[in-house]
Each structure stands twice: as C-alpha cells, then as structure tokens.
N, C-alpha and C positions, 0 to 999 in steps of 0.2 A: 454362594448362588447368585446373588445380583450383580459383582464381576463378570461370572458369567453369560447372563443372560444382557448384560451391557454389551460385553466382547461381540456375543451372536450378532444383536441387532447392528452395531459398528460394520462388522462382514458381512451381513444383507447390504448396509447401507453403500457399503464399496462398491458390491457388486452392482449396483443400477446404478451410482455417480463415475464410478473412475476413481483412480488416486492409486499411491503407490504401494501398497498394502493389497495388491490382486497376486492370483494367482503367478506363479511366473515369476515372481522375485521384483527387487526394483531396479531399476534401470540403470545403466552404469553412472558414475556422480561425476557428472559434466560442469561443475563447479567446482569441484572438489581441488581442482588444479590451477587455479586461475594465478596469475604472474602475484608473485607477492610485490604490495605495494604498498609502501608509506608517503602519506600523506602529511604536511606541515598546516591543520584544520585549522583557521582563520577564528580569530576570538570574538566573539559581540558581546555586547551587553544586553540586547533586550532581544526577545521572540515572543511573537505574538500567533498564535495556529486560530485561528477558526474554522468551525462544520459550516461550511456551505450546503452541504447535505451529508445528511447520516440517516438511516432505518429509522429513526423517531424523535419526534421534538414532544420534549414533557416540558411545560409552561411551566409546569409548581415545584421544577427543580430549581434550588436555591443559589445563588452564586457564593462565594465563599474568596476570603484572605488565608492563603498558605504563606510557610515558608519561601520567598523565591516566587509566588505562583498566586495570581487572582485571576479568579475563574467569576468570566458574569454572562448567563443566563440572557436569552431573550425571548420574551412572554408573547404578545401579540405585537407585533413589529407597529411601527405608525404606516397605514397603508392603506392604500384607495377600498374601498367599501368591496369586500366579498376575496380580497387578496390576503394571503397569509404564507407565511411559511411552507414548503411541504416537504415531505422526506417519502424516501422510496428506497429498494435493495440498491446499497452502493455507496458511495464515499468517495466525496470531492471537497479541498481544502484551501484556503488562500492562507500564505503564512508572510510576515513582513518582521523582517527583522532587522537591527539598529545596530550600528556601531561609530561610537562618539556621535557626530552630527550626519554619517552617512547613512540610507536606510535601503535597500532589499522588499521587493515584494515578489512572488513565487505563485504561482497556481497550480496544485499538486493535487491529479486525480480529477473528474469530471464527470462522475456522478453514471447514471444509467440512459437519463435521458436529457435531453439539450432545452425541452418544454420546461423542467422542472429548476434545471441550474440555474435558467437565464432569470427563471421568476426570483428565485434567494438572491441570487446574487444585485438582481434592482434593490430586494427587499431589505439586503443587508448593507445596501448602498457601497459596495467593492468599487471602484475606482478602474475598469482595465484597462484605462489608458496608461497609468501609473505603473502597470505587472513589468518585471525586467525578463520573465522565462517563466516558463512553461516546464511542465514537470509530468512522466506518469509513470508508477511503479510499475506495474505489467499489465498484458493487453485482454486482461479479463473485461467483459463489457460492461458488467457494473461499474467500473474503474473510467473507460473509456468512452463509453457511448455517446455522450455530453459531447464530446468532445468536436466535432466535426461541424455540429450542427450550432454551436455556443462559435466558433469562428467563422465561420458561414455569415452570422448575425453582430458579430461582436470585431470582428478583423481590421476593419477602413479606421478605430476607435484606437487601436491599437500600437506601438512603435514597429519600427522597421526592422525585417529579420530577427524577428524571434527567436530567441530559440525553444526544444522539444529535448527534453535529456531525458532518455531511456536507459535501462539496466542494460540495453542490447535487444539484438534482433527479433530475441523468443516473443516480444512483445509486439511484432506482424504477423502470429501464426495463428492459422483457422482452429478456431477451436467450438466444441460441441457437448452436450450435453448427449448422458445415453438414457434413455430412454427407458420403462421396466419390461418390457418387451424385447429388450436387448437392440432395440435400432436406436440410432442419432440424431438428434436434432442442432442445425446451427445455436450455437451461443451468441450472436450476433456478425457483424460484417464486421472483420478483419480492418483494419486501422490500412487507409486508401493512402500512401505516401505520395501518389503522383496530385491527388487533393492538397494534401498538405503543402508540397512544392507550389502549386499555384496559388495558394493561401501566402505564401511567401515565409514559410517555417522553415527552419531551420534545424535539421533531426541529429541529434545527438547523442552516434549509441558510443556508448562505452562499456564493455565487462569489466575494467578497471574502475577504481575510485577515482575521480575527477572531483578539483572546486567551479562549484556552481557560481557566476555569478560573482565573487569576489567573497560571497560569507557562508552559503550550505555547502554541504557535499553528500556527494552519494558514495555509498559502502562498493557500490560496483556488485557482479554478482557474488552471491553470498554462498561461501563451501558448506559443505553439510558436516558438520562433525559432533555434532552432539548426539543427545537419543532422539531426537526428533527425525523425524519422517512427515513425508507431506500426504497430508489427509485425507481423503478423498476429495475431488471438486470434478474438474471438467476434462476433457480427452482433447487432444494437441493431434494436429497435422501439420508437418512439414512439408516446405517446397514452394513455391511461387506458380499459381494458375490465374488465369487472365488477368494479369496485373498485382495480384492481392496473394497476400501470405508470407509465411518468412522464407529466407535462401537456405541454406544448410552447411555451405559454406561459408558464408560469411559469421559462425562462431568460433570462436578462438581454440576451444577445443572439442577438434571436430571428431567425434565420434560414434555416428551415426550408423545404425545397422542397416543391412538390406531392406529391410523389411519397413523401414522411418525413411527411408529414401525414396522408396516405392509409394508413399505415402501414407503408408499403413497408422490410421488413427492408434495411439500409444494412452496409455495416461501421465497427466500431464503432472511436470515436474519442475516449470516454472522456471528455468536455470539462468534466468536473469532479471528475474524480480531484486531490484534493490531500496536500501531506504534513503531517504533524506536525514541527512543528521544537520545538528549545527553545536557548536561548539562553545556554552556559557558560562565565559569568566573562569572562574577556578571553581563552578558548582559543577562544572563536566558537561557530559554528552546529554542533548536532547533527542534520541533516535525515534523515528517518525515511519515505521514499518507499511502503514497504509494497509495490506495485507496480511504478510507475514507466510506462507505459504511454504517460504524457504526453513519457517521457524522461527519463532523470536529469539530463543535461544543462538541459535547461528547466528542469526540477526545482529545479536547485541556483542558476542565474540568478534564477528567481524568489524564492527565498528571501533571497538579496542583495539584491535588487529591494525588497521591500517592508518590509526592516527597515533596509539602509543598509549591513548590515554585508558586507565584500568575505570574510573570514575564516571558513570552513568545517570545520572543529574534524573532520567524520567525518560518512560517510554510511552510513545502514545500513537494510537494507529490500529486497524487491524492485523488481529492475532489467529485468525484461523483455526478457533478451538472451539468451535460450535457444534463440529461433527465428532471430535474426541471423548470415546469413553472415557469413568469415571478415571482409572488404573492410570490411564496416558494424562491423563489432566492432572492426574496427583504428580506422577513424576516433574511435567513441567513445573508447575507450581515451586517443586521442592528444587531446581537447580534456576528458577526466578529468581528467589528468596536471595540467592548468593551473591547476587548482583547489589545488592544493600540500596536499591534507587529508593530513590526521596518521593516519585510519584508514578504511579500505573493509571493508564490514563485509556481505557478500550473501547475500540466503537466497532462498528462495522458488525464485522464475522469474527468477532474472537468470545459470541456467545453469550449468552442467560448461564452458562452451566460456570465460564469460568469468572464472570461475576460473583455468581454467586459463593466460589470458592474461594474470592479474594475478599469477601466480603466476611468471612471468615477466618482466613490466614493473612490478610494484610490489611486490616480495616483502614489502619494511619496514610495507608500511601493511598488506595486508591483512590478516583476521581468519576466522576458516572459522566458521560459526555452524551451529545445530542445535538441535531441542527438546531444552526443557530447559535452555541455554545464557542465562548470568546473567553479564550487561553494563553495569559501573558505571563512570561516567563522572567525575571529579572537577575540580572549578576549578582 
C-alpha cells in the first residue's frame, strides 16, 4: 500500500511539473545516439570543488579527513558586520585543480541569483581574475541565473575571451514551469547570447566530450541507457524568438516533431546536460553531475564510456531524486552501489529522501555538503 500511494502522489506530481513520465510516452532519446567518442582524460593530482551556493549552510557541520578527501566546513565567514553566507534554490561551484606545478580554476553553474553569488563569492574570497573558463551544466535557472548579472559586475576583473562550455544548444531553450491550473509560467529568461558576445564570452557548445582547459572534461550529452528516466521538472520550448531561445537545427541529432517545431511546450528532457569530470591519479573519475537530470546512472556510464576508465573515485553534484518515489529510488540506489565509488557526495536536488537512503545503504561513502563547504580531492 505505501508503494502505492508513493506512485499516485509521483503522477499527481507529474502532472502539474512536467517530466517524462506524462501521459503520451517519452519522447524519442535524442542522446541516445551521439557520435561515440573517446577521450585520452588529462591526469592531476589534486581537485579541489567548492559550494559557492547550495539550498543550505549548516555551521555545525563538521569537516572531516577521508581517504584521498578533506572536507572543511565554513561556520560564520570573517565578514563586515550583518554579511554572511547565503543559500537559496540552486548550485554554483568554483573547482581549481593541480597538476604538478600547473593549476586550473573553473566556475561551474551560477547559482539563481547574481545578488546572492556575488555576496559568497567576496565572502569566500574566489579570485575571478584567476578563473581560466566558465562552465554550465544546463540552462535550468537555478543553474544559470547568476550568471549574466555576476559578469555584468565581475567582467572588466576578468581575462580575455572567456570561454562558456555548454553540453550544447538545449541550454538556450525557454523553459516554464506548469502551473496546477494547467497554464505556464516563465522559469526564468533564456540565456541572452548576443549579452554574452558583448561581454566578450566565448560559447562553447559541444554534444561531444571535449577537454576543458587542458585538465576537466565534459562527458558531452549523456545517452539514456539505464532504467533511469528523467523526473519530472520543467517544460522546454524550442525555436529562437526575438533573439532568445535555442535553434532546432543546430542539434546533432535532429529529430524534432511537428508539433516541437511549431513550438509546442514538450516536457523537458534536457538532451544536453553534461558533467564535468576530472581525472585523479590512479583513484579514477571525479564526475561532477551538478544536476543529473540525464541520470547519475547514465551519468557515470558515460563517463566510463568516453575515457575507458571502469574506476569512479566519487560523484558529487546534483542528482535529481528529490521528486522519485520510494520503488524508483530503491532501484537507483541498487545499480549506484555497482559503481564501488570511494564517495557520494549530494547537493542540490538530489533530495532529503535519497540522503537519507544512503544514509542507510552507504554510510562509509557518503558526504553531507553545503555552502560554503571546501572539498579537496588528492592522488
């Protein structure tokens, strides 16, 4: 009986979010085919991720020596009188990583609002003169919103020609939120490219795996082949109006119906959310999902997938299992486990629920993260 009445409230929940789990079937898997490609992933020794923002900062979480892994905690920052920390829906990360004397810094994802990033980021004293690129998983607003308004403020500070490495185009497309009334509401403004050109960015989409930078890489978009399905979240429009949106053409596999061309609001399936990984030592992959939308599972196949390596050192990012009944969270959990990683490490949207079931199936690995929260990774 609780299965069941999980499942119901799940298919209420679809039906007034979106996701692919609606009536109608899901949609054809516009990832599914992407050019296979191997990658020769670039080795470091050290990564270091910090929460620039995440959903919550707990002061009286403790920092901790792992394996490969010290995690330290930041309580009340040193900061002008009535300044602190804050967190809000969303996730934005700065990651700096080493190899021998050369080092890497990244800014991956930028949070919901540009008031809030710009305040952590003084507070956690980030360097952006030092950032080598710019980084965003998909063009969900919690992810992106920061974004426009953080270079707007932060740009003249910055080096020259940027660049902006995207999974691809899906992360220009207007997307909305439905309503329980069954009408739409914008999820925010569409990622303004002709902004970004004058900002002097450099946008770099790829649905292939590409190295970033000389040390990360991205998985590129990520095929669906596991039992995972994407969740419910928000409703995707295709097409380009007044400047803003994504092309439809310009995906590599283009397979768009009449009706996605027409512009017809679809639910979204995210076909080119990809992660940042990096590559540490002989401990394996660090995959940095941010979302996961595509699936962690997919997720972390493809990562395998296009460097060779079977060895998955820690995954850390969101995971998209906030809205998954109990039944769907058991199964992921149980083809997790197979992965044999050293650390799980969740923020964002990947939930209270699957917390608390790793908290029970994987006590050893997991990690509780938070703004503010500084995660260094060692060979």
């Amino acid at each position: 009986m609780p299965s069941m009445l999980n499942r119901r409230r799940f298919l209420q929940r679809s039906a007034v979010l979106g996701g692919s789990l609606l009536i109608g079937g899901i949609p054809p898997n516009r990832a599914a085919n992407t050019v296979p490609v191997r990658i020769d992933a670039p080795v470091i020794d050290e990564l270091t991720v910090r929460e620039i923002t995440d959903n919550t900062h707990d002061i009286f979480l403790r920092g901790a020596e792992l394996p490969g892994l010290v995690v330290r905690r930041t309580g009340f920052p040193e900061a002008p009188q009535g300044k602190t920390l804050e967190s809000e829906w969303g996730l934005a990360l700065y990651l700096e990583s080493r190899k021998d004397k050369e080092s890497r810094r990244y800014l991956l994802d930028f949070g919901f609002t540009p008031d809030v990033y710009a305040n952590n980021l003084e507070l956690l004293k980030i360097d952006v003169a030092r950032v080598d690129a710019l980084i965003i998983s998909h063009g969900h607003f919690d992810h992106v919103g920061g974004l426009l308004g953080f270079l707007e403020g932060y740009r003249a500070r910055m080096r020259k020609a940027l660049p902006l490495y995207t999974g691809g185009e899906d992360d220009f497309c207007s997307r909305f939120n439905r309503n329980s009334d069954g009408s739409f509401a914008n999820f925010g403004t569409p990622l303004d490219r002709r902004k970004l050109k004058t900002l002097d960015i450099e946008t770099v989409l790829s649905e292939v795996p590409i190295i970033m930078e000389g040390h990360a890489f991205t998985t590129g978009a990520v095929p669906r082949t596991s039992i995972e399905q994407v969740l419910p979240n928000t409703w995707v429009q295709y097409g380009v109006r007044d400047g803003l949106g994504c092309d439809a053409n310009a995906y590599m596999n283009h397979h768009f119906t009449a009706e996605e061309l027409a512009g017809k609001l679809m639910p979204d399936q995210h076909w080119h959310e990809h992660a940042t990984c990096f590559r540490l030592g002989d401990r394996g992959l660090v995959v940095i999902s941010s979302c996961g939308h595509a699936g962690i599972i997919n997720t972390l196949r493809r990562a395998q997938e296009v460097t060779g390596i079977d060895k998955i050192y820690a995954l850390v990012g969101g995971f998209h299992l906030a809205p998954a009944p109990d039944d769907y969270l058991a199964k992921v959990m149980a083809e997790l486990k197979k992965f044999e990683l050293e650390h799980v490490m969740p923020m964002h949207c990947s939930g209270q629920n699957f917390i608390d079931l790793a908290k029970r199936e994987i006590p050893e690995k997991l990690v509780l993260c938070g703004t503010g929260t500084s995660f260094t990774f060692t060979a």
